[in-house]
N, C-alpha and C positions, 0 to 999 in steps of 0.2 A: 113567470117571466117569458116572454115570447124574444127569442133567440136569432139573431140578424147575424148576417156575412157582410163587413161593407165591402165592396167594389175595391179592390185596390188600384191606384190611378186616378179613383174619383175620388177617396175619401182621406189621399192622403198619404196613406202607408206605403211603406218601402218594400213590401215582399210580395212575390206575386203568383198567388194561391191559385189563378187562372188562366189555363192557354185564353183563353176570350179576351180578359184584362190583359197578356202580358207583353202585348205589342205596344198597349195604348198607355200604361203604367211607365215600361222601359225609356219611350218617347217624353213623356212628359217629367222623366226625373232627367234623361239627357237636356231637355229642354233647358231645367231650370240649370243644370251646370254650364250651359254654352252662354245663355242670355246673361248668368249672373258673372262669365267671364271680363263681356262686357261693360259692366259696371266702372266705375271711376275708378282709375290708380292710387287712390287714396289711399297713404301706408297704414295694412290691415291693422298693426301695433296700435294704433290712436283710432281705432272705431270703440263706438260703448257699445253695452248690452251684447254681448257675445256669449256670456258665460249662463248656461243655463242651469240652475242650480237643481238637486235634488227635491220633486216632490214626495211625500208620504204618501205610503199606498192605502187610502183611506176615501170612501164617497164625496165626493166636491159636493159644494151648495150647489146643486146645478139638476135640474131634469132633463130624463131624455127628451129630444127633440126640441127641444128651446131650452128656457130656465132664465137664472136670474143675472146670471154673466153675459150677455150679448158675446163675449170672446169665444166664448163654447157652442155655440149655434153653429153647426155644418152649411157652407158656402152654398150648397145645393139646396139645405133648407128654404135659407133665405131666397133663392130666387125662384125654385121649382117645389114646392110644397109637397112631400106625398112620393117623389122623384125618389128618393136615396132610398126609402124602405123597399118600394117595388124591387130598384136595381141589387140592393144587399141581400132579399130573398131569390131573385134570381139568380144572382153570382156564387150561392153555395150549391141551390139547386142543379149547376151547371156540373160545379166543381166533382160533387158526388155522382152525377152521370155518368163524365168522361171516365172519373176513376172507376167505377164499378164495369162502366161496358170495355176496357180496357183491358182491366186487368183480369177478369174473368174469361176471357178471349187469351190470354197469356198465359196463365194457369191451370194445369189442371185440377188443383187441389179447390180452385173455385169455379170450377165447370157446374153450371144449372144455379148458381146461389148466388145471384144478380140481387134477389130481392133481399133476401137475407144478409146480403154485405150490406146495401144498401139501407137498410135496417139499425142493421148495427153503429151504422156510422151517423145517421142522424140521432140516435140515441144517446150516442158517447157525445156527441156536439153540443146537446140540448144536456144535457149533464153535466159538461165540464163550464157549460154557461152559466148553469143556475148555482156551480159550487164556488165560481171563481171571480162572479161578475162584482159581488160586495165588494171585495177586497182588493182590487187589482182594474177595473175600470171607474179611472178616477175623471177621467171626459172622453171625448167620444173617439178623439185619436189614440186613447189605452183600449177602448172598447173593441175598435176594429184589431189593434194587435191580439186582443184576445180570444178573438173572434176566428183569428188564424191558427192563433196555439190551441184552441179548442177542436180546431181540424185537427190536425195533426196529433193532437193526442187518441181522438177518437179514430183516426184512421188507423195509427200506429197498435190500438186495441183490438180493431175488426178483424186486421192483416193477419196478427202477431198467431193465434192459436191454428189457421188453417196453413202459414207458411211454414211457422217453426224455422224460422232465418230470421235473428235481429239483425242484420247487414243488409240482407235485400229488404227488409219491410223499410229499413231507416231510407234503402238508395231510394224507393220509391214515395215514400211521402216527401224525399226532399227534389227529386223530379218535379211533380206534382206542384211543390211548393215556388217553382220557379227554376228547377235545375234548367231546364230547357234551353231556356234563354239565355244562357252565359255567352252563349255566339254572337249575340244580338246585341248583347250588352257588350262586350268587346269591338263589334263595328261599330257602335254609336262612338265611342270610346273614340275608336283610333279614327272617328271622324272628325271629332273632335280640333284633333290637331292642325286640319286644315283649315279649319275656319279660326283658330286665335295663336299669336305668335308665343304668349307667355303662358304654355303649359303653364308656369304653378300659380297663375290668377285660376284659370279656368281648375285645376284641383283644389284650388283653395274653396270657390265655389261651392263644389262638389260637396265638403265637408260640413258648410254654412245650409244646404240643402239636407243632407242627412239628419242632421241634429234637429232640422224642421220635423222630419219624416219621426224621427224617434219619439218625443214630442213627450209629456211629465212622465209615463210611465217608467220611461228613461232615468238615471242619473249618470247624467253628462256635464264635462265642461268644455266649452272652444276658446282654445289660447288662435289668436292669429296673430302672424307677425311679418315683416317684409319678406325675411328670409327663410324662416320655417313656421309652421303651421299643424297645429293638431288636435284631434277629438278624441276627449278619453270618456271612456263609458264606465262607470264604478257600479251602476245597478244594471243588469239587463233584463228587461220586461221578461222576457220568453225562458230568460234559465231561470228565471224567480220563480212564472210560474210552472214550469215544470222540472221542479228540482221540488217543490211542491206537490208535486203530482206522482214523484218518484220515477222522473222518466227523462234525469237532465243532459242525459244522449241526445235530447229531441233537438235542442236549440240550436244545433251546427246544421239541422235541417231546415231551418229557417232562415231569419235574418242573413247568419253566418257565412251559409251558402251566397249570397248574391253581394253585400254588401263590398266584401273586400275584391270584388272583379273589378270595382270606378276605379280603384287604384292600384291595379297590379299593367296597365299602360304606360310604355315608357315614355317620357316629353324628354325631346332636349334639355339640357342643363335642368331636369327638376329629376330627386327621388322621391319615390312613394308605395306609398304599403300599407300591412296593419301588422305591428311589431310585438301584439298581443290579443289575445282572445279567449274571455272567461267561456267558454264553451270548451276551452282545451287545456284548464285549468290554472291558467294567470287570473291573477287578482281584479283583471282589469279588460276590458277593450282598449285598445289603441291605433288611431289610424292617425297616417302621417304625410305633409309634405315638405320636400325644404329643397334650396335651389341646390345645385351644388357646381362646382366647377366646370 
């Protein structure tokens, strides 16, 4: 099986495994929360299809790069042929650069062993894809999440025996994984407010665009309502697969990390958060908005 990074930004995904992608990623989920603000005042209570229900994590009829579902074909595909593999091997290629010339420059423990991290970590990549891809890329939006947890687990492997620190190898693969950004994500954020009056349309948005991003891997459901609003997550890709992997510390380095920044923004008259998270041992993910007085 030959072993692909998609692009996050371009392919979809909510996390963002690349300083390269994490401007253009951030931008285009702020995107979809301000455009989808503006959408009609329709009371969210009486929209359909909201609720996305639990897929099985089992192979779809579907091949890579096309198949027999036209809904599973990547947007890229279809217009640029050829376009998503090129950018998905360059976006991992990238990502194992920056980390290796980085942190070997940081470290002494990896002073002169550039190539040998290096190494390590596209072998632990190309391994956690060929153990995990049967069972857990069930279309191409679980493929690219896996594609992330496959970093991260192999990074978390390379690090782990030369730092001897499971705190600093975790801060750093979740740096890596998009820590960066929480700045960036927080001005988009509280740009936000300027351009629409009803923070909890514009959060409610927000929510309707995540559960895009989570996509079957997921098992989610979206209650929306005039007044309050929320997405609860009962499966999460990333602690499945690595609570599988024996490593479900890793998932608060991922998604975790970035997801609950859209909603820690205060709006007038709206609250919001995330009131739960199976990475930190609730049953559940939960994120939330409602007006309030």
């Amino acid at each position: 099986m030959q072993s692909r990074l998609a692009p996050v930004g371009l392919s979809g995904g909510h996390v963002l495994p690349n300083p390269a992608w994490s401007t253009a990623a951030v931008c285009k989920a702020w995107f979809r929360t301000a455009s989808g603000a503006l959408q009609s005042a329709e009371p969210a209570d009486r929209r359909q299809g909201d609720a996305q229900p639990a897929a099985p994590l089992a192979p779809p009829p579907v091949m890579r790069n096309g198949g027999t579902d036209d809904r599973n074909i990547h947007w890229l595909d279809r217009r640029f042929p050829g376009i998503r593999l090129w950018l998905e091997d360059k976006n991992r290629e990238w990502w194992i650069k920056g980390l290796v010339q980085a942190r070997c420059k940081q470290y002494h423990q990896l002073e002169g062993r550039e190539q040998q991290l290096r190494s390590l970590i596209e072998q632990g990549y190309v391994a956690s894809m060929q153990q995990y891809s049967r069972q857990y890329a069930v279309d191409e939006r679980a493929e690219t999440h896996l594609q992330v947890a496959a970093l991260a687990l192999a990074t978390h492997k390379a690090l782990l025996p030369f730092l001897r620190d499971e705190q600093e190898v975790l801060r750093i693969v979740r740096e890596h994984m998009g820590g960066r950004t929480e700045v960036l994500l927080r001005l988009l954020q509280a740009a936000t407010k300027f351009l629409h009056r009803d923070g909890y349309v514009a959060l409610t948005a927000r929510l309707r665009g995540l559960q895009t991003d989570l996509g079957s891997g997921f098992a989610s459901q979206l209650e929306l309502g005039s007044q309050e609003s929320s997405l609860t997550i009962k499966r999460c890709f990333y602690h499945s697969v690595f609570l599988e992997a024996g490593q479900p510390q890793l998932a608060a380095t991922c998604c975790c990390s970035q997801d609950k920044v859209w909603f820690e923004t205060a709006f007038k008259g709206v609250e919001a958060g995330r009131s739960a998270a199976i990475s930190s041992g609730d049953s559940c993910c939960r994120f939330f908005v409602r007006r309030v007085p």
